[in-house]
VOLUM-661232 format. One line per field, with one value per residue: residue in one letter; x, y, z of N, C-alpha, C in turn. Coordinates in pm, whole numbers. Atoms other than C-alpha are relative to their C-alpha. Example, Ala and Ser with C-alpha at 12.3 -4.5 7.8 and 13.67 -1.06 7.14 Angstrom:
residues 2
res a s
nx 89 -82
ny -119 -119
nz 0 -6
cax 1230 1367
cay -450 -106
caz 780 714
cx 90 -77
cy 120 109
cz 0 73
This chain:
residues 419
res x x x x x x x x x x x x x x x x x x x x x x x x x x x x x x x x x x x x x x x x x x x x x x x x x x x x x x x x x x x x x x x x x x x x x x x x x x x x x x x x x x x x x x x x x x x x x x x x x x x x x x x x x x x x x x x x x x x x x x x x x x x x x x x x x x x x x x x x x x x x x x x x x x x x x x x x x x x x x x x x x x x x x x x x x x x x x x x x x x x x x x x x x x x x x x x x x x x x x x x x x x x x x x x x x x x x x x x x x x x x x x x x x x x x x x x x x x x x x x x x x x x x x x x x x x x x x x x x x x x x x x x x x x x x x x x x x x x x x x x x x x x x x x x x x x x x x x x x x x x x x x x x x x x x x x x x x x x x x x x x x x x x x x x x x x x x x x x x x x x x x x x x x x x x x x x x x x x x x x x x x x x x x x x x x x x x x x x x x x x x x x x x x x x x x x x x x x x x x x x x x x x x x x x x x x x x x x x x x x x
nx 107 77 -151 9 78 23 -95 52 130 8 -101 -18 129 25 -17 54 -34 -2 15 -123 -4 -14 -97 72 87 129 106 123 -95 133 -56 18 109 76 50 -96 -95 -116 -27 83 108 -77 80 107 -40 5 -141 -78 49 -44 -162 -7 42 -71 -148 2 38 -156 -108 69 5 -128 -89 -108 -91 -63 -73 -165 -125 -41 -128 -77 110 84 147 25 101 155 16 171 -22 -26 92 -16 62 174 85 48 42 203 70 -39 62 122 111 -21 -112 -105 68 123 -88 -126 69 41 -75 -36 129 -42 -126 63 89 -59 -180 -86 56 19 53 -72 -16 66 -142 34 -184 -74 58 117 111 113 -35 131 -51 43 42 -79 26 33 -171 -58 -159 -61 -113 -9 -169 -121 72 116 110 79 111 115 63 116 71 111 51 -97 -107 -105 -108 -72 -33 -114 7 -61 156 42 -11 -2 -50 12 -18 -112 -56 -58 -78 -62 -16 174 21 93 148 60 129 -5 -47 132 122 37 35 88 98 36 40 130 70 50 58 104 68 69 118 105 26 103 130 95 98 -133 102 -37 104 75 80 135 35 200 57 42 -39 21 -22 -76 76 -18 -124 -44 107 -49 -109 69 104 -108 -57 91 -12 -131 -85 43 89 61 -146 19 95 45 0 108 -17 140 6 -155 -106 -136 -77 -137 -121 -100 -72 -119 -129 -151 -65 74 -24 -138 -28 -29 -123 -84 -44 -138 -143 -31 -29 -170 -72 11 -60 -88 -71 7 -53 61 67 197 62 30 118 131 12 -49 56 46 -136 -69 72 -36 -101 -24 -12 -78 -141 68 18 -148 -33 44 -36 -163 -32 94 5 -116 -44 39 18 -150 20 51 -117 -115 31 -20 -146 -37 96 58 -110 -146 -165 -56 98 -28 -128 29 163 59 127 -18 124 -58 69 -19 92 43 -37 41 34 55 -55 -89 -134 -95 6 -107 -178 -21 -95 -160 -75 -64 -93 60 -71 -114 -136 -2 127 -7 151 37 123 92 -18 76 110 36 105 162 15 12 -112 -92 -13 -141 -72 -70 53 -37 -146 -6 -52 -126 38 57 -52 -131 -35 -121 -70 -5 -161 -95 -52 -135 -86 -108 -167 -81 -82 -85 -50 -76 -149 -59 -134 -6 -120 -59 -57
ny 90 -35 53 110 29 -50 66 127 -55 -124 57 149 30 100 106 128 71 112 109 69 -134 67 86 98 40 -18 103 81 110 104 69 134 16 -50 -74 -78 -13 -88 -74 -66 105 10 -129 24 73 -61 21 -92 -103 -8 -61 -132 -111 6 -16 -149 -54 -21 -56 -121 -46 -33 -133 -68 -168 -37 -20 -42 16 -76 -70 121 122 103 -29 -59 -61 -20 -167 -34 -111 -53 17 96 39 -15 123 114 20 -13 -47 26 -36 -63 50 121 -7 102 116 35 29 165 142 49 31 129 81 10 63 113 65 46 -28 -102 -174 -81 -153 -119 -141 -120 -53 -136 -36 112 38 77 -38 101 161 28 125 37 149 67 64 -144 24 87 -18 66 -34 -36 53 -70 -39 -77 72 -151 21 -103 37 10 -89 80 8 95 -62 28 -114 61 10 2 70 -125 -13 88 59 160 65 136 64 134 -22 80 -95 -90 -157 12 98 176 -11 80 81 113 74 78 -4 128 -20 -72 80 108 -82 -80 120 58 -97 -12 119 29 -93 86 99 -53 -61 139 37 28 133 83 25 154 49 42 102 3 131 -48 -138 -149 -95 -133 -95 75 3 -121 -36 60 -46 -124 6 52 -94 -41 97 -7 -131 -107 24 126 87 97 14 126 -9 107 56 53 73 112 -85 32 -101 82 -112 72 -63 -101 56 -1 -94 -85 -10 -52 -162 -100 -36 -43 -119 -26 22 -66 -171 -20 -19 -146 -80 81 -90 -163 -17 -24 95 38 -85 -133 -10 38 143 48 114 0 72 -204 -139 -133 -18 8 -104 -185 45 -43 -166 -37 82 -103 -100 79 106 -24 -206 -8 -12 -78 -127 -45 -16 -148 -117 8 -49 -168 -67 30 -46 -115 -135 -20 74 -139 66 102 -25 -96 20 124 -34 104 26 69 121 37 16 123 69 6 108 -26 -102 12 50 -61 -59 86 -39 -125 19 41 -113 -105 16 90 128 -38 -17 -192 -67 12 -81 -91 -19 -79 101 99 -50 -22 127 27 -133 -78 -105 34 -95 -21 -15 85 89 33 31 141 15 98 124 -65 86 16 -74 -4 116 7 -25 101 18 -23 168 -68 31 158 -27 -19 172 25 -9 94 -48 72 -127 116 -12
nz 45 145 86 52 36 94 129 48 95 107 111 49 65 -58 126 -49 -61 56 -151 -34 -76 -140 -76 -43 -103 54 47 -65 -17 -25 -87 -21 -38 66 -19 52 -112 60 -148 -42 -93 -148 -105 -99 -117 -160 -103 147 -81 -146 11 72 -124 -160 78 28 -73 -90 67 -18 -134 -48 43 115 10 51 -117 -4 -95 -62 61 -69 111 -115 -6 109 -86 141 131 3 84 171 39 11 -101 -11 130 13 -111 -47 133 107 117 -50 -32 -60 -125 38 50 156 115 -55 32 166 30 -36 50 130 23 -23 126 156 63 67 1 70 -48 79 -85 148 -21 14 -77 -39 -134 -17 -35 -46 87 66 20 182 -21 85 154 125 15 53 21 81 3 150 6 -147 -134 -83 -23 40 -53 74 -95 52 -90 -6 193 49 31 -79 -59 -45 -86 -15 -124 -142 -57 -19 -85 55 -88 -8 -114 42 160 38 100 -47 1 33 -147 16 -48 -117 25 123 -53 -75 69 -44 -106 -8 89 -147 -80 33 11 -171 -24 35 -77 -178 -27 102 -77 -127 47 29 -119 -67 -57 134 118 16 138 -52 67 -1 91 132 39 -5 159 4 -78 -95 -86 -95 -84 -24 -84 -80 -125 -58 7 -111 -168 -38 27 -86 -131 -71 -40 -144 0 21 129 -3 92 46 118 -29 -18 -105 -35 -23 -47 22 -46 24 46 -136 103 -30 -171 65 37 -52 -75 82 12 -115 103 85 -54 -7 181 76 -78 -18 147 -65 -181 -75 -83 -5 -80 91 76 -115 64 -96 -12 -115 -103 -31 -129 2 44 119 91 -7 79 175 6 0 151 80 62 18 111 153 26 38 166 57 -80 84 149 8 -14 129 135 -42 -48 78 92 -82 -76 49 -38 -99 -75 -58 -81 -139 -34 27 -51 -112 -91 -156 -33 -136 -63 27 -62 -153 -126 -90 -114 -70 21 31 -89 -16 101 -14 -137 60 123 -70 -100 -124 11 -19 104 83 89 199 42 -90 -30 123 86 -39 14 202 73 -70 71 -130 -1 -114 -135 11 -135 -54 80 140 20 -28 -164 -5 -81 -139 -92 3 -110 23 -48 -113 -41 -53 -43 49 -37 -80 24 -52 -125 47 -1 -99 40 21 -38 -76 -72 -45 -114
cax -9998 -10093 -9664 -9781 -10095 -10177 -9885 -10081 -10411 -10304 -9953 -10043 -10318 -10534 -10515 -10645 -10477 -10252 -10264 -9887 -9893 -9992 -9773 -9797 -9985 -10287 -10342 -10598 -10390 -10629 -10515 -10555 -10869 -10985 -11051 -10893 -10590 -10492 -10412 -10802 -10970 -10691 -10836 -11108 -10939 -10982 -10593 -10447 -10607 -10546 -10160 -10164 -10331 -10118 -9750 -9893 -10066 -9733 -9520 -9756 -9835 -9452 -9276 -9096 -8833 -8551 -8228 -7879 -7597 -7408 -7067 -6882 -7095 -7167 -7555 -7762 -8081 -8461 -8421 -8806 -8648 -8580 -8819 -8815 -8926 -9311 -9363 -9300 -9395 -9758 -9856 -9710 -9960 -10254 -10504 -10315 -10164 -9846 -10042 -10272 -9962 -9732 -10022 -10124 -9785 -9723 -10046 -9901 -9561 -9744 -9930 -9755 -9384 -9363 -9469 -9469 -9453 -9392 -9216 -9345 -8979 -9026 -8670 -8508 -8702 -8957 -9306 -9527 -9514 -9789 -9836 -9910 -10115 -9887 -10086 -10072 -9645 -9495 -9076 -8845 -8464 -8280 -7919 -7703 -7903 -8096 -8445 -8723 -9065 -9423 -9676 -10082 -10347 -10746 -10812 -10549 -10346 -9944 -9607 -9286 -9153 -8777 -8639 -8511 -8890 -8973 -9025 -8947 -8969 -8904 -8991 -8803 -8651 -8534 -8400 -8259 -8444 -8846 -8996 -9145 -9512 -9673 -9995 -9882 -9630 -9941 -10186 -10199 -10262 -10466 -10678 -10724 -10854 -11116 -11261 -11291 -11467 -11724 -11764 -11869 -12098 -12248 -12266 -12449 -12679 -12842 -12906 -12558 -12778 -12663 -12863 -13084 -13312 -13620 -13786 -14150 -14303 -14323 -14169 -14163 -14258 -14066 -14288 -14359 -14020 -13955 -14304 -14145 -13819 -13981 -14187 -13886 -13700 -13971 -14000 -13652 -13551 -13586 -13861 -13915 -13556 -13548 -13900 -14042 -14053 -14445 -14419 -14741 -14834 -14537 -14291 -13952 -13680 -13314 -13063 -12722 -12457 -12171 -11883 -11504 -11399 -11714 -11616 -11245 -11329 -11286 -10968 -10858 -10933 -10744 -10455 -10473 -10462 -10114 -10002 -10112 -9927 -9652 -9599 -9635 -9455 -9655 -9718 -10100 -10164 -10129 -10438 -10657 -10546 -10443 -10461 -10554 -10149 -10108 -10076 -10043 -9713 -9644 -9801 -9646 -9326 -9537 -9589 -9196 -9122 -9356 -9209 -8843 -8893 -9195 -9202 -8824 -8718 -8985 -8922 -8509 -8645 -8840 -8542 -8298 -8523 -8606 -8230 -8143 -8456 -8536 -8221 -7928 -7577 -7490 -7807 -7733 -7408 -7558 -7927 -8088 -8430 -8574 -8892 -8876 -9032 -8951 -9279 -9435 -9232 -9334 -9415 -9594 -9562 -9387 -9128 -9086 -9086 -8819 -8549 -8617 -8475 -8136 -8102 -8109 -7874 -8065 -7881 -7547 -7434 -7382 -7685 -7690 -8039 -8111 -8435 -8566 -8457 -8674 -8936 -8911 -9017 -9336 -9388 -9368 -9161 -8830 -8763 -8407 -8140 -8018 -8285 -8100 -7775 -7667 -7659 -7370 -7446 -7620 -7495 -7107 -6968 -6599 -6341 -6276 -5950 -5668 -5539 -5188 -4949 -4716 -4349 -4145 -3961 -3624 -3376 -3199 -2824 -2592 -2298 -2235 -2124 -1839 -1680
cay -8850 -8667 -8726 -9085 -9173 -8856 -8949 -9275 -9142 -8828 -8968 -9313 -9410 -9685 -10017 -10366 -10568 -10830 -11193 -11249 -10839 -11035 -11147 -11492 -11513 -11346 -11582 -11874 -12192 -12506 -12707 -13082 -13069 -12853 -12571 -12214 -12129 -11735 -11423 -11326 -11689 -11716 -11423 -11597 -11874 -11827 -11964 -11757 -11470 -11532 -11528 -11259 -11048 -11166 -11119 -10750 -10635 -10711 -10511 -10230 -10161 -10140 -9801 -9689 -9409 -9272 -9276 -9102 -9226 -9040 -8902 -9152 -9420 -9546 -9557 -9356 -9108 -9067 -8790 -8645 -8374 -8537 -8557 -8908 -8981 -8852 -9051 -9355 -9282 -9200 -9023 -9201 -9049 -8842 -9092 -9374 -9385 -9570 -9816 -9896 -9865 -10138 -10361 -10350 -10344 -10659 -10840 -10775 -10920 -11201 -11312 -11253 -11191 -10852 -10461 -10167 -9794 -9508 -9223 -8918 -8706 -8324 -8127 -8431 -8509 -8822 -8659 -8965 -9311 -9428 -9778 -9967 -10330 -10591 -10703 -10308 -10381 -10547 -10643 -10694 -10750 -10636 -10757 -10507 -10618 -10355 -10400 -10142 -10114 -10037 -9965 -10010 -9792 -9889 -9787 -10012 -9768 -9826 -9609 -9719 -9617 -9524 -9773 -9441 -9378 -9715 -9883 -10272 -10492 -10867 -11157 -11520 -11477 -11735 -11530 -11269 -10981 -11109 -11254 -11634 -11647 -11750 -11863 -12044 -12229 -12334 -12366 -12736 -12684 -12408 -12572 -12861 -12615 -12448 -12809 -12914 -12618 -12632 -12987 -12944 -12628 -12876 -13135 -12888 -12723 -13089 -13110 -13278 -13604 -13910 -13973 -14252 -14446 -14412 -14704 -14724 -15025 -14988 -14723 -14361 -14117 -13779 -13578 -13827 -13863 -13463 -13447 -13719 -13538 -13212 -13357 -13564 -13248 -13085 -13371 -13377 -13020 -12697 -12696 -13054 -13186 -13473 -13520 -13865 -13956 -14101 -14323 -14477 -14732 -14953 -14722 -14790 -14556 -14729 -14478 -14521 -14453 -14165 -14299 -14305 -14043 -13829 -13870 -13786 -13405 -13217 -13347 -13291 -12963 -12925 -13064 -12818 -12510 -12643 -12684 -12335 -12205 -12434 -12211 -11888 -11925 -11904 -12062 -12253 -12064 -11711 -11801 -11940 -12305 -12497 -12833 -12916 -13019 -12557 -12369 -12030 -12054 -12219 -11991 -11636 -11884 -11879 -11544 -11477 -11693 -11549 -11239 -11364 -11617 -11494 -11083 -11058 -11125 -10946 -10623 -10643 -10683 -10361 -10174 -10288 -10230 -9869 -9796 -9909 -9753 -9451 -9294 -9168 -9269 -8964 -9028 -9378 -9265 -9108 -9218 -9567 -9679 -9917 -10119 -10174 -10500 -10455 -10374 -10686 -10863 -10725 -10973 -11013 -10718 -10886 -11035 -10707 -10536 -10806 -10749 -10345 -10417 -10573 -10326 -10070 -10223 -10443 -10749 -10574 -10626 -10272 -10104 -10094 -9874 -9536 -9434 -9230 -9513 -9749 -9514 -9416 -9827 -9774 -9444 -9254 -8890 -8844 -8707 -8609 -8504 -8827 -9025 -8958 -9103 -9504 -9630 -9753 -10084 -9973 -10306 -10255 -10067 -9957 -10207 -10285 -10127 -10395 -10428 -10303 -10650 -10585 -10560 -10881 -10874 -10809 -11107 -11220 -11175 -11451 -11328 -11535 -11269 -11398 -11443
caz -7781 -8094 -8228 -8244 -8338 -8496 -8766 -8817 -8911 -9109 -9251 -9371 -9573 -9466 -9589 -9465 -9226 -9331 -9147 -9141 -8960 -8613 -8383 -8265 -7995 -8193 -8388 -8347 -8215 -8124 -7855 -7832 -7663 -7952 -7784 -7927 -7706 -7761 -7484 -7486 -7413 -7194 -6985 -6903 -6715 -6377 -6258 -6592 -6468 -6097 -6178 -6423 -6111 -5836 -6042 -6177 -5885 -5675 -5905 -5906 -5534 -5483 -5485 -5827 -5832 -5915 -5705 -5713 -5619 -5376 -5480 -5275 -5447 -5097 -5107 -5322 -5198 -5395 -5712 -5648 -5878 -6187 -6415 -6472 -6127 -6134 -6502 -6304 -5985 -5990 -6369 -6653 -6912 -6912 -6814 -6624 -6243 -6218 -6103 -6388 -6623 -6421 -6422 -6785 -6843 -6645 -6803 -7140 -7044 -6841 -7144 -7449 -7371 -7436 -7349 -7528 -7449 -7678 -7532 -7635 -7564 -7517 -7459 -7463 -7151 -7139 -7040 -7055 -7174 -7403 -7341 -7691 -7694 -7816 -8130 -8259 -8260 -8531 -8503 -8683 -8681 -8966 -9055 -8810 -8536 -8473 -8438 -8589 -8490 -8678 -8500 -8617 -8507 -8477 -8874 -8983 -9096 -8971 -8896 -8858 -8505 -8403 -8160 -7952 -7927 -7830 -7497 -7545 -7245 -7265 -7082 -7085 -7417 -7650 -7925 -7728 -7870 -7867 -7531 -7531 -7569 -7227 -7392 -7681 -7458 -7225 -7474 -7370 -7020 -7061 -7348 -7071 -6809 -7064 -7187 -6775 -6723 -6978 -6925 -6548 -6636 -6915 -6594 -6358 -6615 -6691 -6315 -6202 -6131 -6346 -6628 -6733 -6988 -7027 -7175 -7323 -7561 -7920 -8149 -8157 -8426 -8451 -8289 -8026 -7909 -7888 -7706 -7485 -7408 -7331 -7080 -6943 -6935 -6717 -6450 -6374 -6417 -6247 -5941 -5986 -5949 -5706 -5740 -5742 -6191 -6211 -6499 -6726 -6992 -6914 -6889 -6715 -6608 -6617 -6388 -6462 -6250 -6222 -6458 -6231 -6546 -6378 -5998 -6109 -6231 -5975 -5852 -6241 -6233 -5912 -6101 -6367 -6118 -6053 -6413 -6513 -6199 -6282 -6643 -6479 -6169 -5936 -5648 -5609 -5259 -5455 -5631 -5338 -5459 -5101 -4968 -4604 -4440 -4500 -4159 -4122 -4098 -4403 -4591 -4442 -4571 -4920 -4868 -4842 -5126 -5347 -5354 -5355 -5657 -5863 -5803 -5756 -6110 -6265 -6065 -6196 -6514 -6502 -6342 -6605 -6876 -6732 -6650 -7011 -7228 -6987 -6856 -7057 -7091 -6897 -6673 -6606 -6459 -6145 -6161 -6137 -6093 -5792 -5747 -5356 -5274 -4901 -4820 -4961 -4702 -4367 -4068 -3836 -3561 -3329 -3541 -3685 -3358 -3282 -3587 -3549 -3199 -3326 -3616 -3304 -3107 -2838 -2732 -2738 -3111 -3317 -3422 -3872 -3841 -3669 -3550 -3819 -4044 -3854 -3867 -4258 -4302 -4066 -4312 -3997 -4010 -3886 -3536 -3619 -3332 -3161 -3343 -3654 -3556 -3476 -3094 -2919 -2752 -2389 -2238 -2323 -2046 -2000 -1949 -1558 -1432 -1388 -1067 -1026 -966 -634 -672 -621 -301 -349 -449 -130 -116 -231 -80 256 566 629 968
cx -31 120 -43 -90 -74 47 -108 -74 20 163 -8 -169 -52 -49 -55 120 20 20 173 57 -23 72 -85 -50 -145 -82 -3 93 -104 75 -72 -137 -99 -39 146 59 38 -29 -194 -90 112 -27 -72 21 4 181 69 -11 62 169 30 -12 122 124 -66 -63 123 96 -91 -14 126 54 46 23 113 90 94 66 61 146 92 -35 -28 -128 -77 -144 -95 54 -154 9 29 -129 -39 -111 -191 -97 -20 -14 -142 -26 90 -64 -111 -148 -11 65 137 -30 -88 92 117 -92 -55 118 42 -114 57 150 -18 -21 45 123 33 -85 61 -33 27 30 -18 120 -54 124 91 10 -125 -98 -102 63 -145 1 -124 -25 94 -58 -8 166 20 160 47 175 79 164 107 -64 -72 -153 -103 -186 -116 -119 -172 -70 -165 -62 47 93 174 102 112 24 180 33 22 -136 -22 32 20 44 35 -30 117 9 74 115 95 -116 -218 -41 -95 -152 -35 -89 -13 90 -110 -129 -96 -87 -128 -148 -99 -79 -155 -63 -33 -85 -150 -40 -61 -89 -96 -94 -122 -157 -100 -28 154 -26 41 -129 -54 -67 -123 -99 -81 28 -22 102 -51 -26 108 -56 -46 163 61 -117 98 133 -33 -72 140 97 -63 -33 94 52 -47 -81 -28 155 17 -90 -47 -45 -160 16 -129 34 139 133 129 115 131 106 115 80 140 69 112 53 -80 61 142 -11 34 141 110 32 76 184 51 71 144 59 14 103 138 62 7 74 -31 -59 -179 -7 -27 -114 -88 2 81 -20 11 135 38 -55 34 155 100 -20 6 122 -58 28 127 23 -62 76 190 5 -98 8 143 50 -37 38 157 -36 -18 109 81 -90 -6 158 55 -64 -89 138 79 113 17 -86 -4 96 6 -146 -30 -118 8 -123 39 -106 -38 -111 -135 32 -3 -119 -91 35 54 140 62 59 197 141 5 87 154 9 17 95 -15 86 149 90 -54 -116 57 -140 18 -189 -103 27 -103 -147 -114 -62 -92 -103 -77 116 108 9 98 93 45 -73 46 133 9 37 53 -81 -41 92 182 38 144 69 54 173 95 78 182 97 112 123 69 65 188 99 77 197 92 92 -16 103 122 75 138
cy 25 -11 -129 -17 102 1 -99 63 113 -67 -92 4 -161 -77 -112 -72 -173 -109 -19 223 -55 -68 -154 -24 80 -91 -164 -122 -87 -77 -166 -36 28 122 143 102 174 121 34 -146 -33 66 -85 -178 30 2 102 119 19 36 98 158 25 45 242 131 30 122 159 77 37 100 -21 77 -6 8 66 10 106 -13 -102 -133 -84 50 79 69 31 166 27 109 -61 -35 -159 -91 15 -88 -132 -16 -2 59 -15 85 85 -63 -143 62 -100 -192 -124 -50 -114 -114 -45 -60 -188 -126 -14 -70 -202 -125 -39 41 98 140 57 127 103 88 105 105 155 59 -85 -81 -115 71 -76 -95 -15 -107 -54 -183 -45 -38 154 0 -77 29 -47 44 -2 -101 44 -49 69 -11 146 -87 51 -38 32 93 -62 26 -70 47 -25 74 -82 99 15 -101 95 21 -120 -77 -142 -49 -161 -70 -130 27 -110 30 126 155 -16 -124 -161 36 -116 -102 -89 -126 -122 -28 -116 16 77 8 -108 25 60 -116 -46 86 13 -112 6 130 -59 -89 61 90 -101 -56 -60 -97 -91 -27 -155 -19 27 -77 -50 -147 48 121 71 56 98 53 -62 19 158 16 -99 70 120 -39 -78 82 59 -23 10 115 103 -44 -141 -90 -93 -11 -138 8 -100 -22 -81 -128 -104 40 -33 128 -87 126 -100 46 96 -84 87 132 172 44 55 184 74 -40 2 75 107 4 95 137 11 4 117 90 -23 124 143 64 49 -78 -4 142 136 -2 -74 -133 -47 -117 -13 -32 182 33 121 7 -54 72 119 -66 0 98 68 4 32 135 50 -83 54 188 90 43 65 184 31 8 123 96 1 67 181 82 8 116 147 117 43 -12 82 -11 -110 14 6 -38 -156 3 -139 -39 -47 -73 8 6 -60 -108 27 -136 77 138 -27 -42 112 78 -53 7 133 -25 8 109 165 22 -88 -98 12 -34 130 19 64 78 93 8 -6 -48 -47 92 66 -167 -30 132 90 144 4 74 69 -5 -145 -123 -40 -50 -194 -16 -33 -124 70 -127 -52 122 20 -77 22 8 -156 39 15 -126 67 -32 -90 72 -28 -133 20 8 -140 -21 -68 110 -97 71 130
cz -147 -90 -66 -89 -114 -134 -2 -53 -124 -79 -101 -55 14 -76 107 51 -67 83 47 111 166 38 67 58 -20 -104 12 5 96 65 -35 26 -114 -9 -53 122 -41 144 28 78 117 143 62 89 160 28 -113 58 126 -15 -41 84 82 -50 7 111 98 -9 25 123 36 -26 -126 -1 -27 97 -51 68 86 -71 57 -72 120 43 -113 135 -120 -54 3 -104 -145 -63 -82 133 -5 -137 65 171 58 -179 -121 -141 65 69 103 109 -11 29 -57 -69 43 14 -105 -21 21 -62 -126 -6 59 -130 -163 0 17 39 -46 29 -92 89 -62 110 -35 66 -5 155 -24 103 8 -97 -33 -10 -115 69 -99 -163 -41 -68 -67 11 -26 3 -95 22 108 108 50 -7 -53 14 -109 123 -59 38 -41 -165 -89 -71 99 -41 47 141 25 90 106 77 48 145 18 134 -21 56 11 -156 -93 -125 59 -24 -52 132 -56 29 119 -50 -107 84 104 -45 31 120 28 -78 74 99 -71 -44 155 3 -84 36 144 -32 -92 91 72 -83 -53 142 117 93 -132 -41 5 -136 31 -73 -48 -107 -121 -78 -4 -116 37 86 141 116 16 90 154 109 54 136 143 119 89 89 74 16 78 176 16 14 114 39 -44 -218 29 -191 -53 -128 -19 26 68 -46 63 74 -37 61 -34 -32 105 -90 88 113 -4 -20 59 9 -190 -23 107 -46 -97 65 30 -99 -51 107 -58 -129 46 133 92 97 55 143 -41 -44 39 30 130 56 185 114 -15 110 -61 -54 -114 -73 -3 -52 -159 -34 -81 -152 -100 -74 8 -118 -67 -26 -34 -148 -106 3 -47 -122 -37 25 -105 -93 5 -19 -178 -130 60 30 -156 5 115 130 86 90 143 4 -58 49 105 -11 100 46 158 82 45 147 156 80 58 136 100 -45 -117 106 52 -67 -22 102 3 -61 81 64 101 8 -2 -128 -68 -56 -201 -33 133 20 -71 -152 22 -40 -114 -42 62 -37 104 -40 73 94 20 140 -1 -82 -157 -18 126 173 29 82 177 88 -11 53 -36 60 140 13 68 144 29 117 107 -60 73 102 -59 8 142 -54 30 99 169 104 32 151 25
């Protein structure tokens, strides 16, 4: 911790922050509507958010470790010994669990493309990852291709960065070597979403009762007509809401009805929750968003699908990038990493009860799971002995002795006795 940052503060002398030093998705980009589109008002989208959760929370809850192959290279078994394994299995750093640091992580790749870890390398051993907010990273690719990093710190002082030190994840990439901003890509959408939103808390904090005229004789002074709306304001509002309006001195009160643009809002901002999903991949039910033709069993098929099409891809991402920016040539050779999804995807208890069965053998085709297999994915201990070895089929017996065929009767003789 103190390799990095302490270089910043005591190496570098601090200077003011220049605007072309932020990456794009920090600065201020105005959507159509008007409203300013960038990763922090994005936050406070509810469906932005909701995805951002559901994607990084996925990835997080799921095992990460370390495997090695077996010498045969058929299969591989968990390394709890190297030291690789405990950074990203539970204590990345001094102050994060692994899963704190796979869900920032994933929020920061969500949102703007791209995460960021320093490794702080001791022995030539990674001892923690220091994960770095994207706007403190500036990058840049030089002529050879290679890519070099600086990295800011909160005084505004900055440090260039080795790439060896450097954790660089991507997301969809268009360049190859800098992820696509989420929130500039959806700025539209998501611009769309924060104008609905104030509009309908504008609607409900004026009562969420269509408006009217209210119509007296004569003109108004200044002071008149705010005396006027104050009092207006007070009939209609709070405790007296839906309270008969007593009207004087000629007075009239014109209502006007809900415009079709009004009656329309909700199901626009219904519309949106799919648009924002639509950029994020994520399916609406993930984020509470459902329409009344979903059973159950549609959405344990959501469920599935979910974490087959949106968690999937993220979760190779992470391994590659790990396997790539974590191991060593030599390392890689014999050690890969795994997020294991599989436990995202448990059923219902009978229909796992049901394909344990088969994978023991039931039904009479070959058992492909032992016991204390079955019992490692109900994180149960193993029982070893007979439990630790595959069953033969119970209902294939030994083949039924054949019948031994009599011996032909002997040919008759040709030969004619003769007289």
């Amino acid at each position: 911790m103190r390799g990095l940052f302490g270089a910043l503060v005591d190496g570098a002398e601090a200077k003011a922050q220049a605007l072309d030093f932020l990456p794009g998705f920090m600065l201020a980009r105005e959507s159509k509507t008007g409203k300013t589109v960038n990763y922090k008002t994005a936050l406070e989208v509810a469906t932005a958010l909701a995805c951002a959760r559901v994607l990084g929370e996925g990835i997080a809850q799921s095992p990460w470790k370390v495997f090695k192959r077996r010498p045969d290279r058929q299969g591989a078994d968990e390394d709890a010994a190297h030291p690789l394994h405990r950074v990203l299995y539970r204590r990345p750093n001094g102050w994060q669990t692994s899963f704190e640091f796979r869900e920032q992580r994933m929020l920061h790749l969500v949102f703007c493309g791209n995460a960021y870890a320093y490794k702080n390398v001791v022995g030539g051993r990674i001892v923690e990852l220091i994960p770095l907010e994207p706007n403190q990273v500036e990058v840049t690719r030089q002529r050879d291709l290679s890519l070099t990093y600086v990295v800011r710190a909160d005084d505004g002082s900055s440090r260039p960065v080795p790439a060896a030190l450097m954790w660089h994840t991507r997301g969809p990439s268009w360049n190859g070597w800098m992820g696509l901003e989420a929130v500039r890509i959806a700025r539209e959408a998501i611009g769309l979403s924060m104008a609905l939103e104030e509009s309908h808390a504008l609607l409900h904090k004026n009562g969420a009762h269509p408006s009217g005229t209210y119509s007296v004789e004569g003109a108004l002074t200044a002071d008149q007509h705010k005396q006027l709306t104050a009092w207006i304001k007070d009939q209609v509002g709070g405790a007296n809401r839906g309270a008969p309006l007593i009207l004087d001195r000629g007075a009239k009160w014109l209502a006007q009805q809900m415009s079709g643009v009004d009656a329309q809002h909700v199901e626009t901002r219904k519309h949106q929750v799919e648009e924002i999903c639509r950029f994020f991949r994520v399916f609406p039910q993930m984020v509470g968003h459902s329409d009344k033709t979903a059973t159950f069993a549609s959405a344990e098929a959501f469920f599935a699908a979910h974490v087959m099409h949106s968690l999937a891809p993220w979760a190779e991402r992470f391994d590659q990038s790990a396997d790539v920016n974590l191991l060593s040539e030599r390392e890689a050779a014999t050690h890969f990493t795994k997020v294991n999804l599989r436990g995202l995807l448990r059923g219902a208890i009978k229909d796992e009860g049901e394909y344990f069965a088969k994978a023991l053998g039931s039904g009479g085709g070959p058992a492909w799971l032992t016991q204390d297999e079955v019992r490692g994915f109900m994180d149960l201990n193993p029982m070893g002995g007979r439990a630790a070895e595959l069953r033969e089929p119970s209902n294939i017996g030994k083949p039924p002795k054949t019948q031994e065929e009599p011996e032909p009767p002997p040919a008759p003789d040709d030969e004619e006795d003769e007289d």
